[in-house]
C-alpha positions as CSV (number, residue, x, y, z in Angstrom):
1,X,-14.3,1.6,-9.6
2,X,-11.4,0.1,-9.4
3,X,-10.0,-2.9,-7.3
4,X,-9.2,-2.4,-4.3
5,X,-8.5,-6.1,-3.2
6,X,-5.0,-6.1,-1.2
7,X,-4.1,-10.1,-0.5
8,X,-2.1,-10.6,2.8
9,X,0.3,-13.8,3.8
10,X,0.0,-15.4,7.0
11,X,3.0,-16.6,7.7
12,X,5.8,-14.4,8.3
13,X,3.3,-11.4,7.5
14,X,1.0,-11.0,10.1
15,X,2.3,-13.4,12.7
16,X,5.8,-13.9,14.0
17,X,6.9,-16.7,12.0
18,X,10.5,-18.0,11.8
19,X,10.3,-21.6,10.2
20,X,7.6,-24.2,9.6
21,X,6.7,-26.4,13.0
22,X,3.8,-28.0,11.3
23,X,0.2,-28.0,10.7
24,X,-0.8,-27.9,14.2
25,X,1.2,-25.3,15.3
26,X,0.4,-21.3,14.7
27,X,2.6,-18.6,15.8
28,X,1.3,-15.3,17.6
29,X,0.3,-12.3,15.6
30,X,3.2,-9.9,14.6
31,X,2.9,-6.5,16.9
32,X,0.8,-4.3,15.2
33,X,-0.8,-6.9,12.6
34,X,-4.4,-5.5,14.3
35,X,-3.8,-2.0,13.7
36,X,-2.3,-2.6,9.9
37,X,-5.6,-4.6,8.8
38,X,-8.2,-1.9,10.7
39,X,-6.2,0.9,8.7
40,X,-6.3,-0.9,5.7
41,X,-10.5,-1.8,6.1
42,X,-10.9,2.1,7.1
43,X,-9.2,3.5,3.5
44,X,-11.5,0.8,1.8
45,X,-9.4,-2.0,1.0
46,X,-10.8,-5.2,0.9
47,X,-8.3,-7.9,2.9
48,X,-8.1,-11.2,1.7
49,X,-5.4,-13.8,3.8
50,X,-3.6,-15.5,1.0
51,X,-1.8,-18.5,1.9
52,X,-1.4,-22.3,1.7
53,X,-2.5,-23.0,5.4
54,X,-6.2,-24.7,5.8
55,X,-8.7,-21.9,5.5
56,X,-10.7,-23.2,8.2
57,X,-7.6,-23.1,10.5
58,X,-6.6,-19.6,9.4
59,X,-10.2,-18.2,10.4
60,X,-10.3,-20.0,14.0
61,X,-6.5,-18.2,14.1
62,X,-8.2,-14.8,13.0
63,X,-10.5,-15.5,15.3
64,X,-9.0,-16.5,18.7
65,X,-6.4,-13.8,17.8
66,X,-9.2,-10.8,17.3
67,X,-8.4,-10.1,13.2
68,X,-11.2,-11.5,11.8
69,X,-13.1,-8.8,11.9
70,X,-10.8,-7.0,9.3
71,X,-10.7,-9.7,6.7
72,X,-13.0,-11.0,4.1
73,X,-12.0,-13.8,2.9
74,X,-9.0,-16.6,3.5
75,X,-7.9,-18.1,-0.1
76,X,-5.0,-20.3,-1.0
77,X,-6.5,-19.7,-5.2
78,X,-5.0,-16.2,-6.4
79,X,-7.3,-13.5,-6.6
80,X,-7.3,-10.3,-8.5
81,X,-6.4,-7.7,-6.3
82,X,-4.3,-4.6,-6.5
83,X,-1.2,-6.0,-4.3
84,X,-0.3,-9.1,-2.8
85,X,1.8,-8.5,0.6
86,X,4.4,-11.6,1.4
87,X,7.8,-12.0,3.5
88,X,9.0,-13.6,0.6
89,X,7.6,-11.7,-2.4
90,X,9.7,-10.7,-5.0
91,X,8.1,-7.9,-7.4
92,X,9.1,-8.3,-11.1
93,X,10.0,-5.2,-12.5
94,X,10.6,-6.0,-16.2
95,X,14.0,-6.7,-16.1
96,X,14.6,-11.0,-15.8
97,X,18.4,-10.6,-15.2
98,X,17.8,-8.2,-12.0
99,X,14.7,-11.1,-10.8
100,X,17.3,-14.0,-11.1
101,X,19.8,-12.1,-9.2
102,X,17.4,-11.0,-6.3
103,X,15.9,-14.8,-6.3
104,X,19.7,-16.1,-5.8
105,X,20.1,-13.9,-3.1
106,X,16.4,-13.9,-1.5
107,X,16.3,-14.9,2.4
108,X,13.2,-13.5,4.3
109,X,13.5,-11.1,6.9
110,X,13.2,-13.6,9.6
111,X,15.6,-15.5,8.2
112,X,18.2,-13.1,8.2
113,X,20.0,-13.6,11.2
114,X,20.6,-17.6,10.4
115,X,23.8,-18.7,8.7
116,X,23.3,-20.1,5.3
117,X,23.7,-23.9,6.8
118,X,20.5,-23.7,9.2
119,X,18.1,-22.3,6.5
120,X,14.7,-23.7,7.4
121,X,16.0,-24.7,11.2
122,X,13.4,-23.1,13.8
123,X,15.5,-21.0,16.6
């Protein structure tokens, strides 16, 4: 049987993230974040939270915010899995000259809206 291990981000993913505030702070879950990790459970997928936050902190978040139920582990190491779901993900596609252009021109979707001098500035 095949993999089916999908790896989820935190931040920016599957809460409402728009910079870094530090440790102690966590954002609320995105709208719909519940519904998106129940479907994926129900069609068999197996949800791991990939991210670089404390997994401790990350499962008291899952927790306190009712998704913990849906996910199976909390990992910062990568893990095999058949797709890794980020707000800043870039997917290779064999061709290095299109990946350089799309890095150059990368901002995540929350980031959008900024102008290029306050890149990184909470609203």
């Amino acid at each position: 049987m095949p993999d089916k291990t999908v790896c989820i981000d935190l931040n920016g993913t599957l809460d409402t993230y728009t910079g870094w505030r530090g440790a102690d702070y966590w954002y609320p879950p995105r709208a719909g974040a519940d519904r998106f990790l129940r479907e994926l459970r129900q069609r068999g997928y197996d949800v791991v939270i990939f991210t670089t936050r404390d997994p401790a902190a990350v499962w008291e978040w899952l927790r306190q915010n009712g998704l913990a139920q849906h996910v199976s582990d909390v990992t910062n190491v990568k893990v095999r899995a058949i797709a890794y779901v980020d707000d800043r993900a870039i997917p290779f596609r064999g061709d290095y000259a299109e990946t350089l252009r799309e890095i150059e021109a990368f901002r995540p979707y929350w980031e959008k809206h900024r102008t290029a001098g306050k890149r990184g500035v909470d609203d």
